[in-house]
C-alpha positions as CSV (number, residue, x, y, z in Angstrom):
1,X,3.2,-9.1,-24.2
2,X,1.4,-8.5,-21.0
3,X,3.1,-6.3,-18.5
4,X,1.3,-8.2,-15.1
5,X,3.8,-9.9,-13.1
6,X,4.2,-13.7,-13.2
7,X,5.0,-15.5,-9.9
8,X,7.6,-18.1,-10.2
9,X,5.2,-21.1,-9.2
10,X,7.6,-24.2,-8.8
11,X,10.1,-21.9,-6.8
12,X,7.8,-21.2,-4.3
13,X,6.7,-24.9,-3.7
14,X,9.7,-25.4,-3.7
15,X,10.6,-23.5,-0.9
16,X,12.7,-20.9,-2.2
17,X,12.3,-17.4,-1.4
18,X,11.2,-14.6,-3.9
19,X,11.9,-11.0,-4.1
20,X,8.8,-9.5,-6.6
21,X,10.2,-5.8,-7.7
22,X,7.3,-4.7,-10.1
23,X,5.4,-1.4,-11.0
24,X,2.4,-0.4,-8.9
25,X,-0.8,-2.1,-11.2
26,X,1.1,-5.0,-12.0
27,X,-1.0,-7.4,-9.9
28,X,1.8,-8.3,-7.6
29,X,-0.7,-8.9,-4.8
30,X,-3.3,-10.1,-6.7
31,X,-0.9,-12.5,-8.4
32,X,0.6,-14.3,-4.8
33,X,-3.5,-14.3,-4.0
34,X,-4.4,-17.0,-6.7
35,X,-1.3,-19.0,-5.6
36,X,-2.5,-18.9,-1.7
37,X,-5.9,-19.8,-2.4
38,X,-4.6,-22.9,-5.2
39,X,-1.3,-23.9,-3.5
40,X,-1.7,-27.2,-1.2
41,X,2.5,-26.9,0.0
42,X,1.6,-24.5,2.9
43,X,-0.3,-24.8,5.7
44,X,-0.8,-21.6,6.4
45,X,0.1,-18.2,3.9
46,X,0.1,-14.9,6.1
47,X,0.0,-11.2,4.3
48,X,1.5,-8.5,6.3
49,X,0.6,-5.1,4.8
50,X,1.3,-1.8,5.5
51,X,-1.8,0.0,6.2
52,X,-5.3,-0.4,7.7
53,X,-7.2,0.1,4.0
54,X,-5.1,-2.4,2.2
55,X,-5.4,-5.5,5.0
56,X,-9.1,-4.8,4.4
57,X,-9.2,-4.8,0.5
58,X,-6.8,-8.4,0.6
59,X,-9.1,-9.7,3.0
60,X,-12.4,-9.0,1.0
61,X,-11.1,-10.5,-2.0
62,X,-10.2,-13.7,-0.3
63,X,-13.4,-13.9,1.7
64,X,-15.0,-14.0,-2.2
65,X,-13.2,-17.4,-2.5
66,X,-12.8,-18.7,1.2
67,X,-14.1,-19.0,4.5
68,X,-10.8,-20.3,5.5
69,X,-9.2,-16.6,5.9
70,X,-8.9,-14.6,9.3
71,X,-7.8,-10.9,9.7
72,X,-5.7,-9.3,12.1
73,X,-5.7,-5.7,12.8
74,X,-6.4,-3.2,15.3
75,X,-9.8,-2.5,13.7
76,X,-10.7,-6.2,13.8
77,X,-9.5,-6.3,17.4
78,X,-12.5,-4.2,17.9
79,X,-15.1,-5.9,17.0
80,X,-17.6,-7.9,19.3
81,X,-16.7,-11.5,18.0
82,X,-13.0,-10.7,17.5
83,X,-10.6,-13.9,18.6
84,X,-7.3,-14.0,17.5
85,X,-6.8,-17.5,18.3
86,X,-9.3,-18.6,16.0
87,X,-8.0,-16.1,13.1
88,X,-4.6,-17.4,13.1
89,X,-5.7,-21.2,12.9
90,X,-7.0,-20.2,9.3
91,X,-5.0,-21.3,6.2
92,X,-4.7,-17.6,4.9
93,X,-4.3,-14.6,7.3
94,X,-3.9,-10.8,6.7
95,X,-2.5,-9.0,9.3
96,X,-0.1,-6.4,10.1
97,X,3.9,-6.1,10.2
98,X,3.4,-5.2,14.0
99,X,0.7,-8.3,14.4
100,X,2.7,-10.7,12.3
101,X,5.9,-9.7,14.1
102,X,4.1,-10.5,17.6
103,X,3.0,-14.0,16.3
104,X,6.6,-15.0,15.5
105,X,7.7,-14.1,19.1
106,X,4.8,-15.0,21.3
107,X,3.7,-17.9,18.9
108,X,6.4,-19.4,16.0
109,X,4.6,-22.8,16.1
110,X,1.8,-21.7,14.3
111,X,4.1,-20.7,11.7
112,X,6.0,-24.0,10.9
113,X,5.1,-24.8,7.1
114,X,3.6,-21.3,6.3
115,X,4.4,-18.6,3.2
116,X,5.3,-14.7,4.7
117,X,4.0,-12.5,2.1
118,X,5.6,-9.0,3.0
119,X,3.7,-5.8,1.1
120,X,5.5,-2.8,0.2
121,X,8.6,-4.4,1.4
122,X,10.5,-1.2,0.2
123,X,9.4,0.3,3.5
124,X,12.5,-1.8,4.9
125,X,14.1,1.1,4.2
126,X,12.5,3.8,4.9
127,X,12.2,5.5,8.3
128,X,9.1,4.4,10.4
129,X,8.2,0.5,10.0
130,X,11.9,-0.5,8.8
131,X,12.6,-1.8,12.2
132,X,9.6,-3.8,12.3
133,X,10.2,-5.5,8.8
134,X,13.9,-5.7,9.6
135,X,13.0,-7.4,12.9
136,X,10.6,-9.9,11.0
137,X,13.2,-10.6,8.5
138,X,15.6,-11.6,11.3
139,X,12.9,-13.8,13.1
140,X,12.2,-15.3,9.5
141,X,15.8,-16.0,8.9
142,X,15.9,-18.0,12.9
143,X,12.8,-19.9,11.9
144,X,14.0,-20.9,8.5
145,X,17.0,-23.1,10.0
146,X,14.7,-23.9,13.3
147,X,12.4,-25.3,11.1
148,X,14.7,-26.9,8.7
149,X,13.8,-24.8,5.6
150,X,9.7,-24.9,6.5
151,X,9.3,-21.9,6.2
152,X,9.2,-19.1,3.7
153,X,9.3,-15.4,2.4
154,X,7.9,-14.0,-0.3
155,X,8.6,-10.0,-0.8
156,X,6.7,-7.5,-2.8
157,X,7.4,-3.9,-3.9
158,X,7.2,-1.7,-6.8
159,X,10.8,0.0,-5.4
160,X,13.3,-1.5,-4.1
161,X,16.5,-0.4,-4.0
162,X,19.7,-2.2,-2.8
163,X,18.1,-5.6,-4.1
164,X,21.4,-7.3,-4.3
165,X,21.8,-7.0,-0.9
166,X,18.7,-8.0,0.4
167,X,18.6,-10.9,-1.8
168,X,21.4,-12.7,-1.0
169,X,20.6,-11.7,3.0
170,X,17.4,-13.9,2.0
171,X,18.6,-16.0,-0.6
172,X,15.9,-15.1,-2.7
173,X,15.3,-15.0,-6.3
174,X,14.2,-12.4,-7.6
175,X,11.7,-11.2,-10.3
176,X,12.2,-8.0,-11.7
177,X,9.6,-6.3,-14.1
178,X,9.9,-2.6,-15.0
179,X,6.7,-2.5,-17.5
180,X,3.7,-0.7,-15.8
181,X,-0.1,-1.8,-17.6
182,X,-0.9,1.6,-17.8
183,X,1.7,4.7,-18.8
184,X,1.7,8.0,-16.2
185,X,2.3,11.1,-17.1
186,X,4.5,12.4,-14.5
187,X,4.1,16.8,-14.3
188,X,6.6,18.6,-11.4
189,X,5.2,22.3,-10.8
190,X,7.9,24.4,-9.5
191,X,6.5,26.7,-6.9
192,X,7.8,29.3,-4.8
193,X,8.8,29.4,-1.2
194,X,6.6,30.5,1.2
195,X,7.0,31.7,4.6
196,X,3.3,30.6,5.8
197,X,1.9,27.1,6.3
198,X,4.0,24.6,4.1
199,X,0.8,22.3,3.6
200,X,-1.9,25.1,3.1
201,X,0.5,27.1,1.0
202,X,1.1,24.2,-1.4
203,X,-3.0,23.5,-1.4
204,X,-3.3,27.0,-2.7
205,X,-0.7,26.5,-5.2
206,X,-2.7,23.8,-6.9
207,X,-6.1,25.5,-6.2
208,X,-4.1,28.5,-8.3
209,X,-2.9,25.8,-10.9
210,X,-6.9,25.0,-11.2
211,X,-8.0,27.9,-11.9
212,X,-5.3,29.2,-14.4
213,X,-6.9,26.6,-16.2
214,X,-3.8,24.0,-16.8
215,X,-6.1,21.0,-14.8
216,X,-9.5,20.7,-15.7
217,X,-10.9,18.9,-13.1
218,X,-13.8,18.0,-14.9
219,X,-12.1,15.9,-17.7
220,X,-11.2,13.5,-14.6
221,X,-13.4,11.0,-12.9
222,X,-11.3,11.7,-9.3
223,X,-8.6,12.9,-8.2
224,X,-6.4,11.9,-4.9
225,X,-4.2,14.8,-3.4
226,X,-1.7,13.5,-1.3
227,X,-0.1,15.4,2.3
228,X,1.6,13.7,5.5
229,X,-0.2,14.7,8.6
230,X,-4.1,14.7,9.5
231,X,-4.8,18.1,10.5
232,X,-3.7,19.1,7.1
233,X,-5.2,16.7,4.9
234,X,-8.4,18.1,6.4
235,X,-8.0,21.7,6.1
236,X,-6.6,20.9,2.3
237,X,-10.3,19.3,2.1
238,X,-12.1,22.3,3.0
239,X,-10.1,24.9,1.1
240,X,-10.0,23.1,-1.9
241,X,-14.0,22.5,-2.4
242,X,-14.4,26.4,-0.7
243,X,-12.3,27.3,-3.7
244,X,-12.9,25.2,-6.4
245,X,-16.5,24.0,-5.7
246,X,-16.1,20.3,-5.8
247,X,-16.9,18.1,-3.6
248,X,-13.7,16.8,-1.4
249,X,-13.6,14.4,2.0
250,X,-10.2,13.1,3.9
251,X,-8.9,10.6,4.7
252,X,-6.5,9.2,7.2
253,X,-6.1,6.6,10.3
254,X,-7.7,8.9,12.8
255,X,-11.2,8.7,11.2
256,X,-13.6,5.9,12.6
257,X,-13.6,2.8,10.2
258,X,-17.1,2.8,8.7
259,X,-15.9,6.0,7.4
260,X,-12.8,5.2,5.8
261,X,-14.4,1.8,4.5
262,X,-16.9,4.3,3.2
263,X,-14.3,6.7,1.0
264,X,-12.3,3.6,0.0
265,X,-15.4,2.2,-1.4
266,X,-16.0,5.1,-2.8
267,X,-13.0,5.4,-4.5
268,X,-13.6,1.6,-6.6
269,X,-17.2,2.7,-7.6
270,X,-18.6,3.8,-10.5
271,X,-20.3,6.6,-9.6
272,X,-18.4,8.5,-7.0
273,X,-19.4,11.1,-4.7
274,X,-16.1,12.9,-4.3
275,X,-14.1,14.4,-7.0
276,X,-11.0,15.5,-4.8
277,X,-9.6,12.9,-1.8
278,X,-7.2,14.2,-0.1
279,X,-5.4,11.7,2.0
280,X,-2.1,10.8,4.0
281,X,-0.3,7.5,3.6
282,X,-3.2,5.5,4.2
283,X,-4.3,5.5,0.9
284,X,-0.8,5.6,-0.6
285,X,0.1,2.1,-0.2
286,X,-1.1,-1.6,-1.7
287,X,-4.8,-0.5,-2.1
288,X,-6.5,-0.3,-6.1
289,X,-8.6,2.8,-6.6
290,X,-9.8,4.2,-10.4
291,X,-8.3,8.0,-9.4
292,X,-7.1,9.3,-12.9
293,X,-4.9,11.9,-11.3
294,X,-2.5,12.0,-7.9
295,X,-1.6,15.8,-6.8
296,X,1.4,15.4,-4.4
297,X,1.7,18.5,-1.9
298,X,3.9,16.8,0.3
299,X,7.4,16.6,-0.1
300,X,8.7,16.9,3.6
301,X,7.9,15.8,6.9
302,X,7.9,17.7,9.8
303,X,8.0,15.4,12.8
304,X,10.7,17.1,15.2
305,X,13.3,17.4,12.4
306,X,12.3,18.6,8.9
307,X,12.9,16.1,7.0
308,X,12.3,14.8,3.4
309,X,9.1,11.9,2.4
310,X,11.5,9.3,0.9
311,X,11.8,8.6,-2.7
312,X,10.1,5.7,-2.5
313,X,6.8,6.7,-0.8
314,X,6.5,9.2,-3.5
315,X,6.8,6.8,-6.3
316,X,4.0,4.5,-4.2
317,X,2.0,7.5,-4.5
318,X,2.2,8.2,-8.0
319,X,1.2,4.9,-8.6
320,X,-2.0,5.2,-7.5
321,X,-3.0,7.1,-10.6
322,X,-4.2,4.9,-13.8
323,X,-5.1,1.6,-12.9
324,X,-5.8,-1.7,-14.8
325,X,-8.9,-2.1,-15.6
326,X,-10.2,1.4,-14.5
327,X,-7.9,4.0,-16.6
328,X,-6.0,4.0,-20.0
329,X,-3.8,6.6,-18.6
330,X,-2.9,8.0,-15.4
331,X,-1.3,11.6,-14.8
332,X,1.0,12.7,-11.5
333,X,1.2,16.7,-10.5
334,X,3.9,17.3,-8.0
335,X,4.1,20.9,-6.4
């Protein structure tokens, strides 16, 4: 039996609201991506994802099959020819929570008769965009009776807890599959406490975890090592290829956008150029990549009050390791 998610087709032309809760690799996305570009009930189907990197991958794949699809984000905003009036006339539309969320209050109209697919809906809960995907919810919910029922919601995640909840908030059905395509190997390295720099400290605990010999790099085709803030993801860069002598870059939302297009292309290729990625969120969340292994450094976040990187974000991150149709098996390390 195959372990991709299946999309309840008649329930969502029929206007009723689905919850997806399905591993990371389970074609979620790619599965509500046939149905926008085959379904003739909406006018108009807007994805709202989390990140930079993954409205850019949705956005290439539906420009394969269709002129008729506009994106909305602040990189798009910057180029020359850039008119969000004429992007948000398309059929299909992949935007931002924050974009999306300004379209509902500056412009519902244009959202009578459309389909709200919400990526990585887990991050409802979690501290950061949860007010901005609580807000949309709301605004959702007001437009639903405004517009009789003519509009709809679709929510995707591989964790989601508290579904009950949020599904009866919604009245949504929901789909629940807990079978990933492709099995991870999931490896916690206790590590000691150290007084120096958390991030740097953790780096050399897996450079030290290299060269013990217990991850041979080169039985891998790439591996992504996650942290939470930019300045360390590139001083992990540098130490790591200093001290292991592979080549590493970093990424994260600071860097211009012809070079992050460049590492996430990278990343999908055959023939990479980088053995070791080390990135923050931005590659963390609704994008595919063929990294065999995912090193996780972070574990807390340090923005005023220490804090801890919610469950859920971790298990996002994991994810990212052994996916359909580029690896048999993936394997997580977390220091």
């Amino acid at each position: 039996m195959s372990n991709f998610v299946r999309l309840d087709i008649q329930a969502l032309d029929s206007y009723q609201p689905l919850m997806v809760i399905s591993p990371t690799g389970s074609g979620k996305t790619f599965s509500v991506i046939k149905y926008a570009l085959k379904q003739n009930v909406y006018d108009k189907v807007v994805f709202a994802m989390p990140t930079k990197a993954a409205i850019r991958e949705v956005f290439t794949k539906l420009s394969l099959f269709t002129d008729d699809v506009g994106r909305d984000d602040s990189d798009a905003r910057l180029e020359e020819n850039f008119n969000a009036e004429e992007v948000w006339r398309k059929k299909i539309v992949v935007t931002s929570y924050e974009r999306l969320l300004q379209q509902m209050i500056s412009s519902p109209s244009i959202l009578y008769n459309s389909l709200l697919v919400i990526d990585e809906a887990h991050l409802l809960l979690s501290e950061g965009r949860n007010c901005t995907i609580q807000e949309i919810l709301a605004y959702y919910k007001y437009l639903r009776e405004k517009y009789g029922g003519k509009i709809n919601v679709i929510l995707l995640s591989a964790t989601m807890p508290d579904v009950d909840s949020l599904s009866e908030y919604l009245e949504a059905k929901t789909i629940l599959n807990d079978k990933r395509p492709v099995d991870i190997d999931v490896k916690v390295v206790r590590v000691k406490k150290s007084k120096g720099d958390y991030y740097l400290s953790k780096a050399k605990e897996f450079i030290n975890y290299v060269k013990r010999g217990e991850l041979n790099l080169n039985d891998f085709k790439q591996i992504l090592v996650y942290t939470n803030t930019r300045r360390s993801a590139e001083e992990i860069s540098k130490l790591v290829e200093k001290e292991l002598h592979v080549t590493t870059t970093f990424h994260h939302a600071g860097l211009p956008i012809e070079v992050r297009k460049s590492i996430e292309e990278d990343m999908r290729s055959d023939n990479n150029r980088y053995k070791v990625i080390i990135s923050t969120d931005t590659l963390a969340l609704s994008i595919n990549t063929n990294v065999d292994v995912v090193v996780v450094l972070a574990l807390k976040r340090f923005a005023g009050l220490r804090t801890y990187v919610e469950p859920s974000t971790i298990a996002q991150v994991i994810g990212r390791a052994g996916r359909p149709g580029y690896s048999e098996k993936g394997l997580a390390i977390i220091f």
